[in-house]
C-alpha atoms as one frame of an Amber mdcrd trajectory, in Angstrom:
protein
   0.000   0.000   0.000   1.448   3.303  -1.041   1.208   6.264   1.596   0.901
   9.774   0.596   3.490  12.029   2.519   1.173  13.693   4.392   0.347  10.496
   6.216   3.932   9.322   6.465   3.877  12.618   8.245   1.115  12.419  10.329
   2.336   8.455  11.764   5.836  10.222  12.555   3.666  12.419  14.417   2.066
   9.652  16.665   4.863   7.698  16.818   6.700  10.483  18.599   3.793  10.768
  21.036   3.740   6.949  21.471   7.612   7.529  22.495   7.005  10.330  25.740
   3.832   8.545  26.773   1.060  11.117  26.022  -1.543  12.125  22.838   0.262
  12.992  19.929   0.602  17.057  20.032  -0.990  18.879  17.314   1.824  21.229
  17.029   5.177  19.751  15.617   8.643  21.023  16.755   9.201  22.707  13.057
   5.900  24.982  14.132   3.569  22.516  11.711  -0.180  22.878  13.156  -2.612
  19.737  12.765  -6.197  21.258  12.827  -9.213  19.245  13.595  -9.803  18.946
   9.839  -6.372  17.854   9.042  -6.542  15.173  12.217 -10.038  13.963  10.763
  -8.707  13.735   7.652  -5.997  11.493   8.671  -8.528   9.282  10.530 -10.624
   8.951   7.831  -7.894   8.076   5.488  -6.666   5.485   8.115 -10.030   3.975
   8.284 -10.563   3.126   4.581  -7.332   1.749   3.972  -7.853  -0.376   6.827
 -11.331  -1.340   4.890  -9.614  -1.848   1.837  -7.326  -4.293   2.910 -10.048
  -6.235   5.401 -12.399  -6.236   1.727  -9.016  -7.493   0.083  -8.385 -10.368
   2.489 -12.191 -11.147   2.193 -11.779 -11.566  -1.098  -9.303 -13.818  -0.844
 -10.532 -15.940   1.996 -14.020 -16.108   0.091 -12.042 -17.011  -3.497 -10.403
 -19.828  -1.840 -13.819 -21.160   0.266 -15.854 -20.950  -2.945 -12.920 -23.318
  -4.856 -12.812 -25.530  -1.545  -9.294 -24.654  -0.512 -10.377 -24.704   2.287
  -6.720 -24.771   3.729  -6.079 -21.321   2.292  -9.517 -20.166   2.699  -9.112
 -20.704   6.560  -5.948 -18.460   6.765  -7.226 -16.030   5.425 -10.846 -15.600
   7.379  -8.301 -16.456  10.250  -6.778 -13.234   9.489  -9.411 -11.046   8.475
 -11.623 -12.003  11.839  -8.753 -10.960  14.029  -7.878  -7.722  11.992 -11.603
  -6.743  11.814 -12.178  -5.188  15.416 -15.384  -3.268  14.672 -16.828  -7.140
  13.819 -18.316  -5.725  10.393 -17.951  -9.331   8.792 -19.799 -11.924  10.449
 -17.807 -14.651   8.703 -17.006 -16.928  11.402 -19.277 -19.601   9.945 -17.822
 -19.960   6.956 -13.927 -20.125   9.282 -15.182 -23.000  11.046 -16.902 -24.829
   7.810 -13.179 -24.770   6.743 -11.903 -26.030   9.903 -14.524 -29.195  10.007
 -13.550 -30.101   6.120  -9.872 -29.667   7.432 -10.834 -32.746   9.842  -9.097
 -30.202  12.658 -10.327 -31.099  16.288 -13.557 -30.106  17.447 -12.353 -28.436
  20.494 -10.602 -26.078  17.513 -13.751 -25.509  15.810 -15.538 -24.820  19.304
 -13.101 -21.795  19.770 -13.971 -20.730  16.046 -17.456 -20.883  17.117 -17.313
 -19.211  20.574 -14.784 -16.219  18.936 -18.073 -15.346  16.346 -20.201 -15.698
  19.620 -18.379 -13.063  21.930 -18.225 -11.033  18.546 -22.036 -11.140  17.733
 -23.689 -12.535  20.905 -26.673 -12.812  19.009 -25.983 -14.748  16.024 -28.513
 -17.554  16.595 -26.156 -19.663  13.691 -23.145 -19.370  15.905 -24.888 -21.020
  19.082 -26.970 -23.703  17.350 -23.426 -24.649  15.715 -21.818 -24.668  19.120
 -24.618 -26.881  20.521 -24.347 -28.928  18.100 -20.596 -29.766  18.631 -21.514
 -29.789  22.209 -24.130 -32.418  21.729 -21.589 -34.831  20.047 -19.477 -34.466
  22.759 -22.127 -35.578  24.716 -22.023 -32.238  27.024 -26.235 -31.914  26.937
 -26.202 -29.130  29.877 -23.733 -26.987  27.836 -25.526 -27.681  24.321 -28.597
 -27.054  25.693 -27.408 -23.772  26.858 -26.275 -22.581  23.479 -29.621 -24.182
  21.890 -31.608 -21.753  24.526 -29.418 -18.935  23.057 -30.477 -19.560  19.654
 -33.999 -19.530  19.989 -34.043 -16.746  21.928 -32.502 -14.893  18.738 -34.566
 -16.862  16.341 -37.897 -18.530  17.468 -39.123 -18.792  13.868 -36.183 -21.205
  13.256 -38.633 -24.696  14.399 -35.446 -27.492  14.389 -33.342 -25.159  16.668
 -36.809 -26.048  19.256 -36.768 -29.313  18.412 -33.243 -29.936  19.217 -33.610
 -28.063  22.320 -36.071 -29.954  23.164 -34.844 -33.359  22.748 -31.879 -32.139
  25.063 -34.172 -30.929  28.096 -35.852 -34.904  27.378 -32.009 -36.410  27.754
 -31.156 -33.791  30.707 -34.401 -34.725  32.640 -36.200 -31.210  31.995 -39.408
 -32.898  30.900 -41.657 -29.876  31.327 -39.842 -27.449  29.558 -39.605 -30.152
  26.702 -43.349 -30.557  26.863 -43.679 -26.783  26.442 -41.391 -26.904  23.442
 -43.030 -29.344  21.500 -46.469 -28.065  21.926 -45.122 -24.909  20.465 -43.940
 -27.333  17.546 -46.914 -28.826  17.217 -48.897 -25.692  16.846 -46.810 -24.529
  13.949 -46.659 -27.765  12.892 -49.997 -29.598  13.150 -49.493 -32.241  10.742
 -46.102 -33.541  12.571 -47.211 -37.022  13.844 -43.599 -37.583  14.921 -43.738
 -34.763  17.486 -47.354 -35.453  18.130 -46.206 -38.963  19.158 -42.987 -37.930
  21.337 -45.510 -35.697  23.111 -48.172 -37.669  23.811 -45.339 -40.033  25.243
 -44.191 -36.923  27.452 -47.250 -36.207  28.984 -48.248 -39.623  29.283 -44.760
 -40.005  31.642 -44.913 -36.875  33.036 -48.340 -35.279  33.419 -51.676 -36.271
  35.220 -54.096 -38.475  33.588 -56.005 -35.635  33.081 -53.730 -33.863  31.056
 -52.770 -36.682  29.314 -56.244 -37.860  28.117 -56.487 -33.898  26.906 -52.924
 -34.396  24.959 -55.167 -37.564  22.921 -58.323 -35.522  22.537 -56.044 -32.780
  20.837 -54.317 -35.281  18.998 -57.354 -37.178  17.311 -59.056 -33.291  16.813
 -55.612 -33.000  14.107 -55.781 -36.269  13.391 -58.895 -37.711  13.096 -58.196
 -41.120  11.011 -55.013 -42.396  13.499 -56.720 -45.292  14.666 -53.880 -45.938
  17.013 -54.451 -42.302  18.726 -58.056 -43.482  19.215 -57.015 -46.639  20.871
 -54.405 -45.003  23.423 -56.777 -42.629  24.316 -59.283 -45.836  24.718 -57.040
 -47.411  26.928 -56.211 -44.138  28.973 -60.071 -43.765  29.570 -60.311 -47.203
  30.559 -57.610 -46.708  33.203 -59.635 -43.783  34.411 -62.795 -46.316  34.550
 -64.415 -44.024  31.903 -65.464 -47.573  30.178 -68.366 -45.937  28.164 -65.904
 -43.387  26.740 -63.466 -45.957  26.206 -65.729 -48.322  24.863 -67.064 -45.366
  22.051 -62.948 -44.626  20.592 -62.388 -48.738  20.707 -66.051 -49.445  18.819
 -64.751 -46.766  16.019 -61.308 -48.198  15.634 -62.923 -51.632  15.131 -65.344
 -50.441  12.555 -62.265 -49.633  10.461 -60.673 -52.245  11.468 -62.455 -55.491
  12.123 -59.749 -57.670  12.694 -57.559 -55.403  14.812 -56.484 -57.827  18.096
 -55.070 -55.435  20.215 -59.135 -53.112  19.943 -60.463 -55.768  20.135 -59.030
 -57.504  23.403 -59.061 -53.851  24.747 -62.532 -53.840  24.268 -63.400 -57.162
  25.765 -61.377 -55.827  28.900 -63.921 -52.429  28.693 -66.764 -54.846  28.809
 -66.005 -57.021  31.420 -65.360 -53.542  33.361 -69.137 -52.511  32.941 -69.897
 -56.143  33.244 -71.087 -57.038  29.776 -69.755 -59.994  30.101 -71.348 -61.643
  26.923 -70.355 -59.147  25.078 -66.913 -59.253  26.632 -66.874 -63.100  25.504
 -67.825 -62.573  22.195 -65.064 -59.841  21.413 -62.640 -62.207  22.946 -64.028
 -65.281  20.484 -63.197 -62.867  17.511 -59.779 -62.930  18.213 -59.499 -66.680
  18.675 -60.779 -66.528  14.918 -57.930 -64.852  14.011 -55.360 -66.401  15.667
 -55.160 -69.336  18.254 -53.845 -67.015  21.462 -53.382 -68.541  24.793 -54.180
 -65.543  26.716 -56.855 -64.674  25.244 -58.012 -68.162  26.223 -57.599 -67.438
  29.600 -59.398 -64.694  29.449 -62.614 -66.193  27.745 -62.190 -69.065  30.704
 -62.411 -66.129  33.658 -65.446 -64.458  31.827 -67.109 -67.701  31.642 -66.465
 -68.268  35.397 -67.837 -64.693  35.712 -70.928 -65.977  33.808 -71.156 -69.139
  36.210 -70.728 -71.564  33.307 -67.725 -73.591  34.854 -67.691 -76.336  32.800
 -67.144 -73.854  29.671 -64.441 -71.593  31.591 -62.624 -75.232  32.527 -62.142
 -75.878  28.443 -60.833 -72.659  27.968 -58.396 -72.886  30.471 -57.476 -76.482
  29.156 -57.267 -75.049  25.733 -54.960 -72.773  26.998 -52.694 -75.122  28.079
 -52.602 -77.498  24.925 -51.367 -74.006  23.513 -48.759 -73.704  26.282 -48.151
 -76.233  29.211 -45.736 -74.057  31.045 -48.633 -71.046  31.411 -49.059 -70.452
  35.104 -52.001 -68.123  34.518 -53.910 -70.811  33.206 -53.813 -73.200  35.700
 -54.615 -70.130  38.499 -57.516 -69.706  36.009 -58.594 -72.826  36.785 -57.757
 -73.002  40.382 -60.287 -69.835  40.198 -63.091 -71.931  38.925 -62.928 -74.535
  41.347 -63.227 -71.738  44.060 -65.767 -70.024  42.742 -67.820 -73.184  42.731
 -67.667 -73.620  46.298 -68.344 -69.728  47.132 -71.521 -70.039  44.458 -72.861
 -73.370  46.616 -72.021 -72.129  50.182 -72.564 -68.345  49.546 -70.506 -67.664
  53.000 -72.293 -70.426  55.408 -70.149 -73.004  56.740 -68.045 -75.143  54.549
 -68.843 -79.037  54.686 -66.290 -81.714  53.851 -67.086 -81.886  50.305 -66.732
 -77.953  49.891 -63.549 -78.431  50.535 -62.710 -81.346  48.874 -63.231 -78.686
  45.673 -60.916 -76.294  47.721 -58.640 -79.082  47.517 -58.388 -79.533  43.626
 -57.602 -75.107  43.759 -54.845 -76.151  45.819 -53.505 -78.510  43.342 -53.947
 -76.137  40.453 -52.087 -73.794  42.424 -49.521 -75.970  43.061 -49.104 -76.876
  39.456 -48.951 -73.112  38.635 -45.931 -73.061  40.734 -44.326 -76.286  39.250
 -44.650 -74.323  35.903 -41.580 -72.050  36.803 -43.721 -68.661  35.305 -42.664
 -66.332  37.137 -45.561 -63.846  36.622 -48.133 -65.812  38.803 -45.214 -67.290
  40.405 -46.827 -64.957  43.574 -50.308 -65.289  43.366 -50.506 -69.314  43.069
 -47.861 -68.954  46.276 -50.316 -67.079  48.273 -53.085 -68.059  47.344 -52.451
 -71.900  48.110 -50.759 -70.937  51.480 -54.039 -69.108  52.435 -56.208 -71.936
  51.471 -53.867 -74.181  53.881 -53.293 -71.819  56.333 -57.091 -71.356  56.938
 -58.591 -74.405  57.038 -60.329 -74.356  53.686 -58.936 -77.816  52.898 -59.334
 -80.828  55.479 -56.570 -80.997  57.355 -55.867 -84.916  59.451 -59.222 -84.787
  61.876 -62.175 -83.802  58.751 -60.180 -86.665  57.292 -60.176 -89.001  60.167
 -64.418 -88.399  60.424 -64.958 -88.975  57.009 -62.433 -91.375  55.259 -64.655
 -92.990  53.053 -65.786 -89.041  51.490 -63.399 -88.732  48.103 -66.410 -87.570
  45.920 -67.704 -83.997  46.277 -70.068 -84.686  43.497 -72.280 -87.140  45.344
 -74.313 -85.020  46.805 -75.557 -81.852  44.233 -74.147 -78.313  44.011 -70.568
 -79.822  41.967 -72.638 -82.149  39.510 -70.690 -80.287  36.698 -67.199 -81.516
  37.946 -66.108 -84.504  35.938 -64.477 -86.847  38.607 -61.950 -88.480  35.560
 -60.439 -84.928  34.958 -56.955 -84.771  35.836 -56.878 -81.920  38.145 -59.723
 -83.443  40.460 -57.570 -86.826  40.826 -55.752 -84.556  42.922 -58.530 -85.277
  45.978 -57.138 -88.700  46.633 -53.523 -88.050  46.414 -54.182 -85.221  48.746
 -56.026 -87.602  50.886 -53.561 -90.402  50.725 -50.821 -87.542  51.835 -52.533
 -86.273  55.270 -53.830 -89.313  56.237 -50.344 -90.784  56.684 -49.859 -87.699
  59.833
């Protein structure tokens, strides 16, 4: 750059100053006078050389970006970011682009980043581009922090939220994430994927209440996810509103006949409000689609419901040629055999033969425990242990005063028990065992 003499003048002039530690006098030794004009001028002439060679080194770093030398290109916005100290080219970007195709470390590009942040605090670019770094690293407090920063500068800018908000999900902020994607959603009302992740949110982290609203909202946008019409089904049901329920699971089904899953929720609903026919019959539709053991079971404890034990008994058995190791089929069962005698006795006394029926439960139970499934591994322990522990079997003196008693059918109220069936073989054996004490 070629300087004019007056400015070679006017540097000697603050260079002397510089020298006896004060401002540069506007009155040389040789008498020369700088006005105000003249010390303006110089200014101003300092100025735009100084923006002539920042636009120069631009031009360069920009040349070499655009042709992907992105070595060069670096250098150069490396150098025109630290000589431009008024921060009138917000170029930092395009520094650290070069710096990630350079493969240089992150924790390089992260200074990159926070330099353009401390130079234009609210360049929402610069902070989303630190998060994201900051998310790889797996730092979720600090990315989050920088996400917060660029939405503050740009809320129109929906996958900075979104981002944000799956870090306040991964840094246990659930609310605030809840918040976020609501915003989302509005914006966004055809998003199912957001829709989804915030029904799951408020499902987790809300009351029931809210939740069933989050549903409502969702089929109102909605209107033909049949699987939106089913959750909120089921969340009804565990608020025992069964007729609600029972409306969302009858429209899902009217689409979709043969959907399992509506159509075992809506046997459940029924045997809430105690239609238990009906309950049966949605239950039989699924055993026309597919041969399921639990469903089985289920048909077997409706039809003990219904106080047709002979039918709930095949059910139960039919459960079992399915799978022999199901516990829950043999408590189902065990829960026939029981509610037999509580049907006969209706809470008088029990007589020998009433618990000669409490005695095959006890043997169902103890096969449900000889089945190793641990899910009624529990309930067929307690329940046998209570039938023992009070008396509802005969213990060695009922047996002593009636040894010659092994049928409970002999005398009415069990005529439906078939005396050949393996589980009621159990009698004797149980017999045989306490009258050895």
């Amino acid at each position: 750059m070629k300087l004019t003499p007056f400015i070679l003048l006017v540097i000697a002039i603050i260079t002397a100053g510089a020298f006896i530690g004060c401002a540069p006098p506007s009155t040389l030794d040789t008498g020369l006078v700088m006005t105000p004009e003249q010390r303006a001028a110089y200014e101003d002439s300092l100025r735009a050389e100084r923006e002539k060679e920042l636009k120069i080194i631009r031009s360069f770093a920009y040349s070499h970006y655009n042709n992907k030398n992105w070595t060069d290109a670096a250098k150069y916005y490396a150098e025109l970011l630290e000589k431009d100290t008024d921060h009138k080219y917000p170029d930092y970007g395009k520094w650290a682009h070069c710096c990630i195709q350079m493969n240089v470390p992150a924790d390089s590009v992260k200074m990159v980043y926070t330099k353009g942040i401390d130079a234009y605090p609210e360049d929402a670019y610069l902070h989303a581009s630190l998060g994201h770094i900051l998310r790889t690293q797996g730092l979720l407090e600090e990315a989050a922090i920088q996400y917060e920063a660029a939405v503050r500068s740009n809320s129109e800018e929906l996958d900075y939220q979104k981002t944000l908000a799956e870090l306040y999900v991964r840094i246990d902020r659930p609310l605030e994430a809840i918040e976020l994607y609501r915003g989302v959603l509005d914006k966004e009302p055809d998003n199912k994927n957001i829709a989804e992740v915030l029904q799951r949110l408020v499902q987790d982290h809300l009351s029931p209440e809210e939740y069933i609203k989050s549903l409502e909202e969702a089929i109102a946008q909605f209107p033909d996810d049949l699987d939106k019409k089913y959750d909120l089904a089921k969340a009804y049901s565990s608020m025992s509103r069964n007729d609600e329920a029972l409306a969302q699971l009858e429209r899902v089904i009217a689409v979709e006949p043969n959907n399992v899953r509506a159509l075992e929720a809506m046997g459940d609903v029924q045997q809430n409000l105690r239609k238990y026919n009906a309950a049966v019959n949605s239950y039989l539709k699924i055993l026309e689609i597919e041969a399921n053991p639990d469903i089985m079971v289920e048909v077997s404890n409706v039809y003990r419901e219904l106080g047709s034990y002979t039918r709930a008994r095949t059910y139960a058995r039919k459960a079992l040629a399915v799978n022999p190791k199901m516990g829950a089929a043999y408590i189902s069962q065990a829960e026939i055999y029981r509610a037999a005698v509580d049907n006969k006795t209706k809470g008088k006394p029990l007589g020998y033969k009433d618990k000669l029926v409490f005695v095959v439960a006890y043997g169902l139970y103890l096969d449900a425990l000889n089945t190793g499934d641990y899910s009624v591994m529990d309930k067929a322990r307690n329940n046998k242990n209570y039938l023992k522990e009070s008396k509802l079997i005969p213990v060695y003196s009922d047996w002593f005063m009636h040894q010659n008693v092994k049928d409970p059918t002999a005398s009415g109220g069990y005529d439906w028990i078939n005396m050949s069936w393996p589980e009621v073989r159990y009698i004797e054996k149980y017999l045989n065992d306490i009258s050895k004490k």
